[in-house]
N, C-alpha and C positions, 0 to 999 in steps of 0.2 A: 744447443750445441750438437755437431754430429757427436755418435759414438765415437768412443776410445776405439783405435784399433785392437781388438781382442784375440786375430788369427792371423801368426807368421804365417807366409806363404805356403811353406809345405803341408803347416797345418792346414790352411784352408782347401790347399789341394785334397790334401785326403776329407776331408768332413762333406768337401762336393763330391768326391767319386764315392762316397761312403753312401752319401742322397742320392745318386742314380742307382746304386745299387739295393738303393731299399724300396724305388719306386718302379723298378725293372717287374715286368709280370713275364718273363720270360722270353718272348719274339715281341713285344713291346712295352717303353716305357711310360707309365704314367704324368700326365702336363704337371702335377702336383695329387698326393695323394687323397685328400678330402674333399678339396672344390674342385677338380678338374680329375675322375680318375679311371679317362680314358686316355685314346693316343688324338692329338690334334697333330693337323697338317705340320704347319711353318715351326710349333714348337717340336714336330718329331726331327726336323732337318736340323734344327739348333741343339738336339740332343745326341745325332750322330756327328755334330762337331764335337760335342763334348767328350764325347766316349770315344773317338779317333786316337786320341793321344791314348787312350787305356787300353784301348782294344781295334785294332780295327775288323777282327769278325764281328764286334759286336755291334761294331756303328751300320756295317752293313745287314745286319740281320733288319735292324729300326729300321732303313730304308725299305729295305724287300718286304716286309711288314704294310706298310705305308703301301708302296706300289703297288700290293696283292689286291686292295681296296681301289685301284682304280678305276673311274667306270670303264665303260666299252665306249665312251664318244672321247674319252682322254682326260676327263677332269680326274684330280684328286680332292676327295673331298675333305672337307674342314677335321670333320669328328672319324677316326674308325673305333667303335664300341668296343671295348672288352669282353668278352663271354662272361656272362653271370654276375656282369658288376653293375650296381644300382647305381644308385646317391648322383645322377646329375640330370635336368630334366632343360629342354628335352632331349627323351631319350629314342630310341630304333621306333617305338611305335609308332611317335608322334610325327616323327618323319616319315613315317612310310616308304620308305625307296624303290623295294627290291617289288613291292606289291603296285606301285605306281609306273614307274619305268623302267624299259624295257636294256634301260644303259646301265642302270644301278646293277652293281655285284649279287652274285647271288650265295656267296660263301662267307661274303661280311656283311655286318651290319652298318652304315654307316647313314653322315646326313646328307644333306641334297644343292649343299653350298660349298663351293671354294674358300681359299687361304691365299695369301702373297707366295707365289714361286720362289722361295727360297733355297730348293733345294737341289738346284745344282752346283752352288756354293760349298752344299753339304757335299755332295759327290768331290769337288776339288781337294778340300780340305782332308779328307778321306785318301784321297791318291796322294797327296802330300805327305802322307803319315805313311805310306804304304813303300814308300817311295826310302824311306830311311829304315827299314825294317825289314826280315828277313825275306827270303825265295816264297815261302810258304805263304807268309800272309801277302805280299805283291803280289802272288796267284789269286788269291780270294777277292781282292780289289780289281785286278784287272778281270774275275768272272765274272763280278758283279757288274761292271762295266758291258761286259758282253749283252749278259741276261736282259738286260732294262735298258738297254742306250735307246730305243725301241720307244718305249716307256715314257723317259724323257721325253725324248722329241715330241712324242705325240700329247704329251703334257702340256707343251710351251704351246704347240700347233693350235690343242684348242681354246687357249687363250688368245691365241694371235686370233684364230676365225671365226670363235662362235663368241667371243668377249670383246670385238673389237669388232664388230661385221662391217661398218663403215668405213674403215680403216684409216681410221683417224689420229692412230699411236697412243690410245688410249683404252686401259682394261674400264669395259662397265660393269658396277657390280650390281645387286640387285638384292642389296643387304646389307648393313652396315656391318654384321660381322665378318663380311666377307674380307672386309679393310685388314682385318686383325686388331682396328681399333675401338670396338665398338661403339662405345657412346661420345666419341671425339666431336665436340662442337663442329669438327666439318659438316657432319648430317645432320645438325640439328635440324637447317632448313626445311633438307629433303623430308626429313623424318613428320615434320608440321603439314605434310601436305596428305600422308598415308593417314586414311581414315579409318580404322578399324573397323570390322564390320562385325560379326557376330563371332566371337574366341571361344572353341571350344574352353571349359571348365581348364583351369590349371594350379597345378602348387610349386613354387619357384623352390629351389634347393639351395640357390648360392647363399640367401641372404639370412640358412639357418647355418650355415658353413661361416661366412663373414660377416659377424651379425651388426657391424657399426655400418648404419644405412647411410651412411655419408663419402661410405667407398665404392659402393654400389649404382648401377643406375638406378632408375625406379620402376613402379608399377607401371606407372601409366607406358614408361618407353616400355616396359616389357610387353604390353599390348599389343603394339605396334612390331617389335621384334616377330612374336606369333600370328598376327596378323598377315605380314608380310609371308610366312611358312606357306599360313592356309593359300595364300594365291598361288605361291608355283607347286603344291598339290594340286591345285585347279588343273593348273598346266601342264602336271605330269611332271615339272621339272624338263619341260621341251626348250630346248637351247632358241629354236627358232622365236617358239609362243610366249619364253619370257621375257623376250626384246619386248614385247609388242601389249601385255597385258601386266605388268608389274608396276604398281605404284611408286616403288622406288626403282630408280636408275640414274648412277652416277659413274661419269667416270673417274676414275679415280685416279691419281695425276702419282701417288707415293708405289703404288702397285703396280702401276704400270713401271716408276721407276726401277725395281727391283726387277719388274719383268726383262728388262731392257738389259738391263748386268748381267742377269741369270742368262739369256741368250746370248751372250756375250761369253762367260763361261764355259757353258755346255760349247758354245763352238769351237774354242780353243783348246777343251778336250778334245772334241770331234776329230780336229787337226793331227794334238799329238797323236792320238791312238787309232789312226788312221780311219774314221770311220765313214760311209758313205758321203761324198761329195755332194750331192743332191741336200742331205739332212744338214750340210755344216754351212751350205750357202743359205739356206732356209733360214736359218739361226742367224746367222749375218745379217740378211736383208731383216728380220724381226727388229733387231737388237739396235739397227740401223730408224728402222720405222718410229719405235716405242720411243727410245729416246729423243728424236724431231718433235712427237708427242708433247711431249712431257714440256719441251724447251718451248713450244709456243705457246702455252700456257702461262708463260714466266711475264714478273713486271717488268717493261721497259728502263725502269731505274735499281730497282731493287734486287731483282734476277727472282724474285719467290714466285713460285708455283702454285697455280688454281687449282681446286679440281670441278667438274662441269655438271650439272643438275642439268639431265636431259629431259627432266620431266616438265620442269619448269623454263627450260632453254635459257637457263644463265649462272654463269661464272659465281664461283664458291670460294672465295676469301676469305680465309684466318688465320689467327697465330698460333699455329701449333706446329710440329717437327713437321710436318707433311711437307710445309712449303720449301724445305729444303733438299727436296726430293732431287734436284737437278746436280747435286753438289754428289749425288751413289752413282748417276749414271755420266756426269758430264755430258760438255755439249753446249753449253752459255758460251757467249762470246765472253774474253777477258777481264773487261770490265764490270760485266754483268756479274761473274762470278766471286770478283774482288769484292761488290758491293754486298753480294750473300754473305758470303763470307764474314766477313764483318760483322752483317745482320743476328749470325748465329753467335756470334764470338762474343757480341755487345750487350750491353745493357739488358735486352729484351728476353735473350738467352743464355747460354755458359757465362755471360758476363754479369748475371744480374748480380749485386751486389749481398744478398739475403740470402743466396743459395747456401748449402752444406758443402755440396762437391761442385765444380766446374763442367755439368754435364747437360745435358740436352734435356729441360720439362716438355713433356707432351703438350703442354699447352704454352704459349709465352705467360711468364707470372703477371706481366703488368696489360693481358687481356683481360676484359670485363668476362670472358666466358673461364677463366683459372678459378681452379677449384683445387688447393693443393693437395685434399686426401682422396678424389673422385676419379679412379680409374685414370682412363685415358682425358682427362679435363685437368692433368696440373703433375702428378707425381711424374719422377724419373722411375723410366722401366730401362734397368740394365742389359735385356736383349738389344733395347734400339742403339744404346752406347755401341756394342758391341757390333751391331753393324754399321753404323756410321765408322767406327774404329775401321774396321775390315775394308769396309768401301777407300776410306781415306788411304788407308797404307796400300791398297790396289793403284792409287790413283797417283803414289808417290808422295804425298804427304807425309812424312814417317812421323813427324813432330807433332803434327796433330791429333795422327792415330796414337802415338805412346800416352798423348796428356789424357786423352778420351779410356784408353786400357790404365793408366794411372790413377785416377779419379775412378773411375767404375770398381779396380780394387779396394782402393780406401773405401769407398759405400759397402762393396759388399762383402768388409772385412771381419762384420760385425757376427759372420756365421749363418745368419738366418736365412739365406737365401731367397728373402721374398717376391713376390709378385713384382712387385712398383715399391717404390718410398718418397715417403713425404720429401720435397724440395730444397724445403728450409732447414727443417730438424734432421733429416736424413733418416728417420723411423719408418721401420721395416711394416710395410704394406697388404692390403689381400691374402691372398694365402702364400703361406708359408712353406717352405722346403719345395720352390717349383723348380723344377727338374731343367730349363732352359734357363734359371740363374747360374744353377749349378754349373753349367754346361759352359756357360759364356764365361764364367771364372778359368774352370779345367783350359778351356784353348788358352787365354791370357796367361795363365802358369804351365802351359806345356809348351 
């Protein structure tokens, strides 16, 4: 049976703003304090939603934080390291960045792969809050705006041209964690093709942090995770060299949907806040591209979404949230879309019958590949509710979005604000006290 709810609202509100504030290291906040306790990309942008409604100087510090690590070719990478903080491998060295190429930062530490662009969502969300609050902080919002509008753009840019060079409307990644999902049956394919060749020595850290190896991936995928490091070390991390020498390359059909909104965003900033004409058609025509993407990918009956194994040149099939990528950006013709919808709503998904809450499992339960306590292969993770929620109520759905922020409450009412949770039981997941559950509670109750 799920938990009893345990936390009135305001209670859970303060117990979440109580958790960013105890995983705050100062100009950024930690993904979670044991197993993740640096700053990651897409969870820093879900943590300046969350701290918007508390603060907005504070939401913007984690951005400008975030942004100071970008490289010089426009990427933001996945990891920015903390100063002097161990416990999570791999760490600065094993990446090598700043000693490899010549775009890597030289004042941060960071790693040498991307995250899903989320974060001009964050930037909205942020000027929404700024927007009901005093002269002084709409100052702050609107500097930040000034400082990085720059920033952004050139963010989205090198996704549109060095992650899409063929211009196909499709981000390729060149890692499975680049997904945000890492060991999501989507790559399993891919992942069966990258042959590891000689791994430098290593000691994994998550699975002394979460020690039930059943939530974890494995060794052997961890292999092949490092494996895959050592080639774009080969490459320098050359934007050009790893189209062309990386064992994995997919594109990914959910990343690029996100990419496609997130352009979509930033342009309608660009709009209000008057900023270069050149940069907001840029973002149009992107937002324009990525989504055509994503929508020719979709079944002809079903409306679900592929994502594309370049290395093996064919179409990647399965049930997991990704195939409802089309439903964040829109763009399915009518029927196509009534039949997703449905898809998500039914048996397979929110509708299975076994669930706890009414929410979106990373994997469908009734795939041969669900795994309900295994990372991204079965649990619900409350970030993704929370953007499906955000997308829906963008798109006019308001009934959707509230059952999605209603359900994602009851789950994460229980205080623990974990990683993922089991499906069935609704038992709090991975590590504990992450800083992007937190976060996705706080918008929902602010």
């Amino acid at each position: 049976m799920p938990h009893d709810t345990s936390f009135a609202p305001t209670q859970l509100a303060a117990r979440a703003a109580y958790l960013l504030r105890g995983n705050d290291l100062g100009v950024m906040t930690t993904a979670a304090p044991l197993l993740y306790p640096h700053m990651w990309s897409w969870d820093a942008a879900f943590v300046a939603i969350g701290l918007a409604p508390l603060s907005v100087e504070r939401a913007v510090v984690e951005l400008d934080t975030l942004l100071s690590a970008q490289w010089r070719n426009g990427m933001i990478p996945h990891i920015v390291f903390a100063n002097g903080v161990d416990g999570y491998f791999p760490g600065p060295a094993r990446w090598a960045c700043s000693a490899l190429s010549p775009d890597a930062p030289r004042t941060r530490h960071t790693s040498g792969i991307t995250q899903p662009p989320v974060h001009a969502i964050a930037v909205q969300r942020i000027l929404d809050h700024a927007r009901t609050r005093g002269r002084s902080t709409r100052a702050v919002a609107q500097a930040f705006l000034d400082r990085r509008w720059n920033d952004l753009v050139r963010w989205h840019r090198w996704l549109a041209e060095c992650r899409d060079q063929n211009e196909r409307g499709r981000v390729t990644l060149y890692h499975g964690w680049e997904s945000g999902m890492d060991n999501s049956p989507r790559w399993d394919s891919a992942y069966a093709n990258v042959i590891p060749g000689d791994v430098p020595e290593y000691q994994r850290e998550d699975n002394t942090i979460v020690t039930d190896a059943s939530q974890r991936p494995s060794d052997m995928e961890y292999d092949r995770y490092l494996w895959l490091l050592e080639e774009m070390k080969a490459a320098r991390y050359d934007d050009q060299l790893l189209s062309k020498v990386m064992s994995f390359a997919v594109e990914d059909v959910f990343v690029s949907a996100i990419l496609a909104v997130a352009c979509q965003v930033l342009a309608e900033i660009g709009e209000d806040h008057k900023r270069p004409n050149s940069d907001v058609r840029d973002l149009y025509a992107w937002a324009d591209r990525f989504r055509a993407g994503v929508i020719a990918t979709t079944d002809e009956r079903t409306g679900a979404a592929k994502d594309y194994d370049v290395r093996a040149e064919r179409w990647i099939a399965t049930e997991t949230a990704a195939q409802f990528a089309p439903l964040l950006c829109g763009g399915l013709p009518h029927d196509r879309e009534r039949a997703l919808l449905r898809l998500l709503e039914g048996p397979r998904f929110c509708g299975h019958p076994d669930l706890a809450y009414a929410l979106i499992p990373s994997t469908s339960p009734v795939s041969r590949d669900f795994r309900p306590r295994e990372y991204w292969r079965g649990p619900v993770w409350p970030v993704m509710t929370w953007l499906f929620a955000w997308c829906f109520a963008r798109r006019g759905w308001a009934e959707r979005a509230a059952t999605l922020r209603r359900e994602g409450l009851r789950q994460a009412s229980d205080g623990t604000f974990a990683e993922y949770y089991e499906p069935f039981t609704g038992e709090p997941l991975g590590s504990m006290q992450q800083s992007w559950t937190a976060a996705a509670v706080l918008d929902w109750l602010g």
